[in-house]
C-alpha positions as CSV (number, residue, x, y, z in Angstrom):
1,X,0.0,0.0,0.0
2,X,1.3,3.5,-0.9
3,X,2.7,4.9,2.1
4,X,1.4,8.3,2.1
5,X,-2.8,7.4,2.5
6,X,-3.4,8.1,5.7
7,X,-5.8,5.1,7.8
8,X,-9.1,5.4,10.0
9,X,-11.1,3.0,12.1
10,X,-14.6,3.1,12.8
11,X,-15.7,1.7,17.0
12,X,-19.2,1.6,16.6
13,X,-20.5,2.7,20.2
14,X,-22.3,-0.2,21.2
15,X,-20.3,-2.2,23.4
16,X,-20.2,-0.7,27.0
17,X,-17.5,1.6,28.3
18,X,-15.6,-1.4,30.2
19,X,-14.9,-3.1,27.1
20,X,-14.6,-0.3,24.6
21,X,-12.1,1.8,25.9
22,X,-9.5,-1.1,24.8
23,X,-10.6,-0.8,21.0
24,X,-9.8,2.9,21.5
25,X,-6.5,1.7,23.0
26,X,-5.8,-0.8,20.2
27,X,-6.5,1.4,17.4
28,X,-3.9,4.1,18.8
29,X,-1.6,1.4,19.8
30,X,-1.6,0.0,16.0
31,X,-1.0,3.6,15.0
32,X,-4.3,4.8,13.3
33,X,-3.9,8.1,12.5
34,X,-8.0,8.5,13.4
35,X,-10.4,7.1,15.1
36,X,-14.2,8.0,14.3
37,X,-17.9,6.7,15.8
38,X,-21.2,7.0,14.2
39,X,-23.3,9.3,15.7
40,X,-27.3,8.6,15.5
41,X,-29.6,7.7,18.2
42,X,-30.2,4.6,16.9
43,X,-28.7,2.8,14.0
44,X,-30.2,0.2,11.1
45,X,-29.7,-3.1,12.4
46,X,-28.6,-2.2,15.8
47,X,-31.7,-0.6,16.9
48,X,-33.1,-2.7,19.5
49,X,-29.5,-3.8,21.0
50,X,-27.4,-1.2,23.0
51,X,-26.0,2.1,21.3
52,X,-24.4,5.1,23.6
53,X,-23.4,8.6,22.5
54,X,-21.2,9.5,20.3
55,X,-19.8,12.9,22.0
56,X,-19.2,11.3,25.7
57,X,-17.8,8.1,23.9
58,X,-15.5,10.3,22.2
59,X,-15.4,12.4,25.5
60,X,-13.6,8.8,27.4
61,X,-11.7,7.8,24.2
62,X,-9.9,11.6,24.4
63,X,-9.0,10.7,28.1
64,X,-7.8,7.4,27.2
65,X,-5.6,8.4,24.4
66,X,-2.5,10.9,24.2
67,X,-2.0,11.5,19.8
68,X,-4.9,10.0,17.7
69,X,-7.3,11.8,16.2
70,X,-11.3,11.7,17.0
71,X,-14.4,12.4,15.4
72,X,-17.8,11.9,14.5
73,X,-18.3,10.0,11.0
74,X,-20.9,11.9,11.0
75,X,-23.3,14.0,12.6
76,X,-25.9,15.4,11.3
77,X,-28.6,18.2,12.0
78,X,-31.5,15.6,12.7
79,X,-31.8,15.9,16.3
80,X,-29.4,18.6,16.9
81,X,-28.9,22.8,16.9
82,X,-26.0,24.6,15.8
83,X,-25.2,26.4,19.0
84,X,-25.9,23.7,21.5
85,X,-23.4,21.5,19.4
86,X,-20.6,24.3,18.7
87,X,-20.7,24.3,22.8
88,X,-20.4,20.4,23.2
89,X,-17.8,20.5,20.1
90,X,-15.8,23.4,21.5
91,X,-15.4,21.3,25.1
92,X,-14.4,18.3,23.4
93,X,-11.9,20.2,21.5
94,X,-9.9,21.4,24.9
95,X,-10.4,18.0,26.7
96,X,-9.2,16.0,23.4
97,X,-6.2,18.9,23.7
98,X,-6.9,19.6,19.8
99,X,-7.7,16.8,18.7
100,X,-11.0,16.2,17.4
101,X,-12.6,16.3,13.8
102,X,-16.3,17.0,12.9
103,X,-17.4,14.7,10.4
104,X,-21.0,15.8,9.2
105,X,-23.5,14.8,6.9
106,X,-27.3,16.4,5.8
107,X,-28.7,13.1,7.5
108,X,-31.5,10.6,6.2
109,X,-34.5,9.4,6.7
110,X,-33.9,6.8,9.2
111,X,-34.6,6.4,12.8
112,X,-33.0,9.9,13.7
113,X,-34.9,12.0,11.7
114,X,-38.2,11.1,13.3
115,X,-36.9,10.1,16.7
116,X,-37.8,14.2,18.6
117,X,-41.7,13.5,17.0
118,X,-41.2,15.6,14.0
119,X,-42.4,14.8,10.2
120,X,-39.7,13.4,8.2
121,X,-37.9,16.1,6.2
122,X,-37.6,16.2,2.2
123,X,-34.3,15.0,0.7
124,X,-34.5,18.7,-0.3
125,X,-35.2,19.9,3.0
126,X,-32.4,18.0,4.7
127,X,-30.3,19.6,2.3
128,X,-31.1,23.7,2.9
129,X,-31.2,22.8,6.8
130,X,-27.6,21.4,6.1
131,X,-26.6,24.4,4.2
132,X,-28.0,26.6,6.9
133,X,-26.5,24.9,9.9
134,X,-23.2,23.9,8.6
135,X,-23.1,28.2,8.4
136,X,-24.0,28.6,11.8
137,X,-22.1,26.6,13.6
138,X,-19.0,27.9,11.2
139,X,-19.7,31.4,12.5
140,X,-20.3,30.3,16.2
141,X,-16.8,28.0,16.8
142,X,-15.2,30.6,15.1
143,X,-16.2,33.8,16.6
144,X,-16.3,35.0,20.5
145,X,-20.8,35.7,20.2
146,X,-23.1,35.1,17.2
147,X,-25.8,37.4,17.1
148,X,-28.9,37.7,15.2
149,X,-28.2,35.2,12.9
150,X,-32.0,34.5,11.6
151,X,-32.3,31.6,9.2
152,X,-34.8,29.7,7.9
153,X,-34.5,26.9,10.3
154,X,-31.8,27.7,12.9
155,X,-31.0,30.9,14.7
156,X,-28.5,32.6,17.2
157,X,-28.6,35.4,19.4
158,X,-25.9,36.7,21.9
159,X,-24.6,33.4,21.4
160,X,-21.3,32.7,23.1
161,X,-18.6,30.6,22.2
162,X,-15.2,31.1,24.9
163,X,-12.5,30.2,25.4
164,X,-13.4,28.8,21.2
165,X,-11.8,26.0,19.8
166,X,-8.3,24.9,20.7
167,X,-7.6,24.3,17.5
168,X,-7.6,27.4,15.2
169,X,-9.7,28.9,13.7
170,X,-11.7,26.3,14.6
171,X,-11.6,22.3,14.6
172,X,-12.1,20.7,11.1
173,X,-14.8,20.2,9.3
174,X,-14.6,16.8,7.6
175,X,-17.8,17.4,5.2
176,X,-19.7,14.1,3.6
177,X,-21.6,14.7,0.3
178,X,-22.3,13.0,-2.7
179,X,-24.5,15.3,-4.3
180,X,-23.8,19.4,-6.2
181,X,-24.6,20.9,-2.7
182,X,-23.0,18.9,-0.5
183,X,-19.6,18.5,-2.6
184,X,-20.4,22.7,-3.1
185,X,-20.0,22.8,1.4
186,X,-16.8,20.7,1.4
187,X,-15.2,22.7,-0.7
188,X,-16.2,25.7,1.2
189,X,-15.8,25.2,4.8
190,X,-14.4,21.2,4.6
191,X,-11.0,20.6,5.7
192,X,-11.8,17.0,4.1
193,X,-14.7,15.7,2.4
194,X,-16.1,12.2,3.1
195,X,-17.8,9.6,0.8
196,X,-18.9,6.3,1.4
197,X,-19.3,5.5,-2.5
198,X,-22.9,5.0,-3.7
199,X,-25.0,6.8,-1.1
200,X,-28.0,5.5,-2.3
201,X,-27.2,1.7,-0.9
202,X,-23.6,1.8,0.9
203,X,-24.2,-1.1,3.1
204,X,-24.7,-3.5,-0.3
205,X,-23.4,-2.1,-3.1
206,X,-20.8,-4.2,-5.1
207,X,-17.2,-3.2,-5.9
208,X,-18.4,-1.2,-8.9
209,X,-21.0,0.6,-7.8
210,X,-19.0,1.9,-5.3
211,X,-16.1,2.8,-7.4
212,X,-17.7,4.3,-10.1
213,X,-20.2,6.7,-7.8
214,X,-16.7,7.8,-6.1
215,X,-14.9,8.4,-9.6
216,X,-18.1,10.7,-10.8
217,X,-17.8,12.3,-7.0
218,X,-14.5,13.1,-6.6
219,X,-14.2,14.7,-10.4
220,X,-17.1,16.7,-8.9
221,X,-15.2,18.0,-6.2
222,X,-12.5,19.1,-8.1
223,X,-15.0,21.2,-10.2
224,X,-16.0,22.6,-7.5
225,X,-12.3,23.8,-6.1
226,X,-11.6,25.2,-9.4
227,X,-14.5,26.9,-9.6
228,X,-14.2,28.8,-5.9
229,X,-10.3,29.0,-6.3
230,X,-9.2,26.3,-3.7
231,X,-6.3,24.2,-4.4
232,X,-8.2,20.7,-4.4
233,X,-5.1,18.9,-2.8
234,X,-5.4,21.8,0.2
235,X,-8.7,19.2,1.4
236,X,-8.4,15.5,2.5
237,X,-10.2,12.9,0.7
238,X,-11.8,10.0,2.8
239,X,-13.5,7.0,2.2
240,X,-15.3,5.4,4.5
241,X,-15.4,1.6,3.3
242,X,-18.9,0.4,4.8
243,X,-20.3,-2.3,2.0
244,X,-20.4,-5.9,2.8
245,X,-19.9,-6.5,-0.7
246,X,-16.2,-5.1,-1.0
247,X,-13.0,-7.4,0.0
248,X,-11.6,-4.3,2.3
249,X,-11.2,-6.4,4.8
250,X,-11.0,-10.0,3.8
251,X,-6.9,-10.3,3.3
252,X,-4.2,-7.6,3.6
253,X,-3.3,-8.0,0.0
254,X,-7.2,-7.4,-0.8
255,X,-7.3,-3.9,0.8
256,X,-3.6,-2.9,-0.8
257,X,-5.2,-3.5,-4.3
258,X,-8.6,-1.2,-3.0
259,X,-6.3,1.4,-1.3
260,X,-4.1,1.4,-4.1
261,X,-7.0,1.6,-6.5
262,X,-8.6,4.7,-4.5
263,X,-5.6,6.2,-4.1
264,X,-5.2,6.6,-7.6
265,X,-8.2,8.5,-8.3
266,X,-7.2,11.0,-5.6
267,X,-8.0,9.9,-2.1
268,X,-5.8,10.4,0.8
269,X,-7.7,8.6,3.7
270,X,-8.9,5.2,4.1
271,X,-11.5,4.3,6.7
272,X,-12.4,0.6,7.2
273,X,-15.1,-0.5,10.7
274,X,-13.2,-2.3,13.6
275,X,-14.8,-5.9,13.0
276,X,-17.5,-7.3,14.8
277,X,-18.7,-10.3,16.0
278,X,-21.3,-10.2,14.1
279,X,-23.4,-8.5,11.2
280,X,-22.7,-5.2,10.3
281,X,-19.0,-5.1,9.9
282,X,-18.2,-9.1,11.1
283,X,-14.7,-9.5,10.0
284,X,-11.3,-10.9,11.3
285,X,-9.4,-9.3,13.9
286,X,-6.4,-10.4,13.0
287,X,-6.4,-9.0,9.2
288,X,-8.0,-6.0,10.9
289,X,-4.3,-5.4,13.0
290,X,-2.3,-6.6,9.8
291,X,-3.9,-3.7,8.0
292,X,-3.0,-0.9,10.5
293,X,0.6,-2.3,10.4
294,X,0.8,-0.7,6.8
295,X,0.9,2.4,7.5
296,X,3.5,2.4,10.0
């Protein structure tokens, strides 16, 4: 594998803390240069079974770690407000001592999106609230008070954010979009951009699918830096490998010829899930720690 692509894991946060804080451990042990957890309420085929936070698991995984990296892949304005989260993000920030990333997404129309009793929101919908709070919360890390910031959906006044963010200006937006408006928001605020191939089926679509939907997005997002005037290689480009249906993690040699393959097209992070048990994500825990051995 090309030495300079930079790896992730994935700890889904549904073990308890007892037995969880080791992955965390492990994966900055192997020498992952990030370590990320989903962030929902309640996820897909985990629903019934026991999910925690992501921002006090990620909280504990700061305090048990000294150098990797941590972050959301991703949040998402389904059950959240920009200046309640800018506060929770700029603690995290100083306890993590710098280092935490904000991975974010528009959301979908699963569990979350309905979970606070509202009426699911329009693909379009999700998309201007996205617009409007990625924004907001820009303006409120990044400044001492936000005022009268009226939007269509979100708003701010006299809102405070001190000391701010450890990490200046703020901490990193690492922006996942797949469509023109999404890409458009990486480009503009994103210190990376995030794609987990074809959005429309992640979890099951083949090799191909996933490969060809990444191809048409990442030519996308180089439009788009041309377009604005940002250099394209100035923003990190992840993939977060999440289909059953792709040999990531089957053999070492297996994810060398995928990493090699999206590294070609012009992405400088891998991501692959810490193996389960069971269904989502079962895999072996041995080619798991083979693969973080590559990078070192």
């Amino acid at each position: 594998m090309p030495t300079s692509i930079r790896l992730g894991t994935v700890i889904l946060p549904d073990e308890p803390w007892k037995v969880s804080r080791n992955h965390w451990r492990e994966a900055e042990d192997l020498g992952f240069d990030h370590a990320w957890t989903y962030d929902h309420l309640t996820w897909r085929d985990l629903r019934e079974k026991a999910w925690f936070s992501a921002l006090p698991v990620l909280t504990a995984a700061a305090l048990e770690t000294t150098s990797l990296r941590v972050g959301t892949l991703v949040a998402s304005a389904n059950f959240r407000h920009p200046v309640s989260f800018a506060k929770e993000l700029m603690t995290l920030d100083e306890i993590s001592e710098g280092r935490l990333t904000l991975g974010f997404g528009a959301g979908g129309a699963g569990f979350d999106s309905t979970a606070l009793g509202q009426a699911p929101w329009s693909a379009e919908e999700r998309a201007s609230r996205f617009e409007e709070f990625v924004t907001l919360l820009d303006q409120v890390l990044v400044n001492p008070a936000t005022s009268e910031f009226q939007g269509e959906f979100y708003s701010a006044h006299e809102a405070r954010s001190i000391p701010g963010c450890t990490q200046q200006p703020r901490i990193p937006f690492v922006i996942a979009g797949t469509g023109k408006r999404g890409i458009s928001l990486a480009a503009k605020f994103g210190s990376g951009w995030v794609s987990n191939g074809d959005s429309s089926n992640p979890l099951e679509a083949t090799e191909q699918e996933h490969f060809m939907s990444v191809q048409k997005q990442i030519s996308m997002l180089r439009d788009e830096c041309a377009r604005i005037g940002r250099d394209f290689d100035s923003i990190d480009r992840v993939f977060l490998a999440s289909s059953r249906n792709e040999a990531w993690m089957k053999s070492v040699s297996e994810f060398e010829r995928l990493a090699n393959m999206y590294q070609e097209i012009g992405f400088t992070d891998i991501v692959i899930h810490r193996p389960r048990i069971s269904q989502p994500f079962a895999g072996d825990l041995d080619v798991y720690r083979e693969i973080a051995k590559l990078t070192r």
